[in-house]
C-alpha positions in Angstrom: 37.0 71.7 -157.1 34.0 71.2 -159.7 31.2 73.3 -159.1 28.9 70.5 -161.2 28.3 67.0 -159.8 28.0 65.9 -163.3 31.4 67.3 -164.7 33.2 65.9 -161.3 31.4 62.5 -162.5 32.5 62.8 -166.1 36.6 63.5 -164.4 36.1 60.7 -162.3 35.0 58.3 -165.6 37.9 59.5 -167.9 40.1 58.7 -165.1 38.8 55.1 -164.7 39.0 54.8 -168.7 42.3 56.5 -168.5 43.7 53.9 -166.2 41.9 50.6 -167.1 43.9 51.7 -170.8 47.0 51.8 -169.3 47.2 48.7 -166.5 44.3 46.5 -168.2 41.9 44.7 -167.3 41.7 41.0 -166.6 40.7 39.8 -169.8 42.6 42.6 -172.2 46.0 43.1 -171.4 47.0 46.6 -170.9 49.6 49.5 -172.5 51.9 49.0 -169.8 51.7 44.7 -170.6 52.1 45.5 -174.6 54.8 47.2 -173.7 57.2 44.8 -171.3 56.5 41.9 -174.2 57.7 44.3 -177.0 61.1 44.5 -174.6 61.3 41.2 -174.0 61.3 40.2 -177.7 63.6 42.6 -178.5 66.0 41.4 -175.5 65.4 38.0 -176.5 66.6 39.1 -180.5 69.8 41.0 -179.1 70.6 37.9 -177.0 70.3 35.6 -180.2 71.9 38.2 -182.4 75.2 38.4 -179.5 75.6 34.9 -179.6 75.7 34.6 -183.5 78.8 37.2 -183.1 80.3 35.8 -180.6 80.7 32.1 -181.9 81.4 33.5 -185.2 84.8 35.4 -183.8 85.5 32.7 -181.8 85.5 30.8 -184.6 88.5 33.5 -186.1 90.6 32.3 -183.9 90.5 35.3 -181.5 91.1 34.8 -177.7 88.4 35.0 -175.9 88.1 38.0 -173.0 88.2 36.1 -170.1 90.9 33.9 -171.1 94.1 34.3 -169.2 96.2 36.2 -171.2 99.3 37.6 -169.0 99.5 41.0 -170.1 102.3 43.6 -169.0 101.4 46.4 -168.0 103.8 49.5 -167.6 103.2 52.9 -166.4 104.3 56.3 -167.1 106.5 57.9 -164.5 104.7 61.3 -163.4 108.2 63.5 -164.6 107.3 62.2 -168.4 103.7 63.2 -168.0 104.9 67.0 -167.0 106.0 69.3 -170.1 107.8 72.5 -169.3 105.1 75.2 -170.1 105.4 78.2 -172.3 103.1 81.6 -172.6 101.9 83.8 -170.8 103.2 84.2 -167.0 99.6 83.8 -164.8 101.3 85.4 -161.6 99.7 88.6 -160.8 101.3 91.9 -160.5 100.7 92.5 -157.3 102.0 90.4 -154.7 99.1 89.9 -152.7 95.8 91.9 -153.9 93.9 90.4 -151.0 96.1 91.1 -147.7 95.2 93.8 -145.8 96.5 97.1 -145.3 97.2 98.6 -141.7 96.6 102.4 -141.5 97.0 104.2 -138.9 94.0 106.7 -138.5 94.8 109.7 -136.1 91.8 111.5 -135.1 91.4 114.9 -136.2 91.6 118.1 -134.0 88.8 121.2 -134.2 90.7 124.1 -134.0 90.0 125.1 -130.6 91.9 122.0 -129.6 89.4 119.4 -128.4 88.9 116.1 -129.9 85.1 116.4 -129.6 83.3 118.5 -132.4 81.7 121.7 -131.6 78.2 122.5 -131.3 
């Protein structure tokens, strides 16, 4: 692959680099680390900023969603769902444009009389 021991060395070096960078090392925390307690905060801020809303509509006087509420539910017969269409007819012409056709093929006489061809 590298036709100098030297430039395979220097691959082999940025790679280390390259990944030490990313994971860490024991002492420095790593992208990857930085990255998962960035999230975490701003899970942690979304949680606290959910439960402000929440207790403030409960507060309204709302019901909450998991109370039980009997609601009745009715549905919509299928004929009411259906509306007579209008436009264009999308039949086709023809009847069937993929059936097939039987013709009869007769084979075709030389005129000496014979059904093989002359030479």
């Amino acid at each position: 692959m590298f036709q100098n021991r030297f430039g395979a060395l220097f691959f082999v070096g940025i790679t280390v680099l390259g990944a030490a960078a990313l994971v860490g090392t024991e002492e420095n925390g790593g992208t990857i680390s930085d990255a998962k307690a960035k999230i975490e905060e701003q899970r942690t801020e979304f949680l606290d900023e959910a439960d402000k809303v929440s207790s403030s509509s409960a507060s309204v006087g709302s019901t909450a969603p998991g109370s039980n509420m009997q609601v009745e539910i009715e549905f919509t017969p299928d004929a009411d769902l259906v509306q007579d269409p209008a436009g264009i007819n999308p039949a086709p012409i023809m009847p069937d444009p993929f059936a097939a056709e039987i013709v009869s093929v007769e084979p075709a006489q030389n005129q000496q009389g014979s059904d093989l061809p002359s030479r």
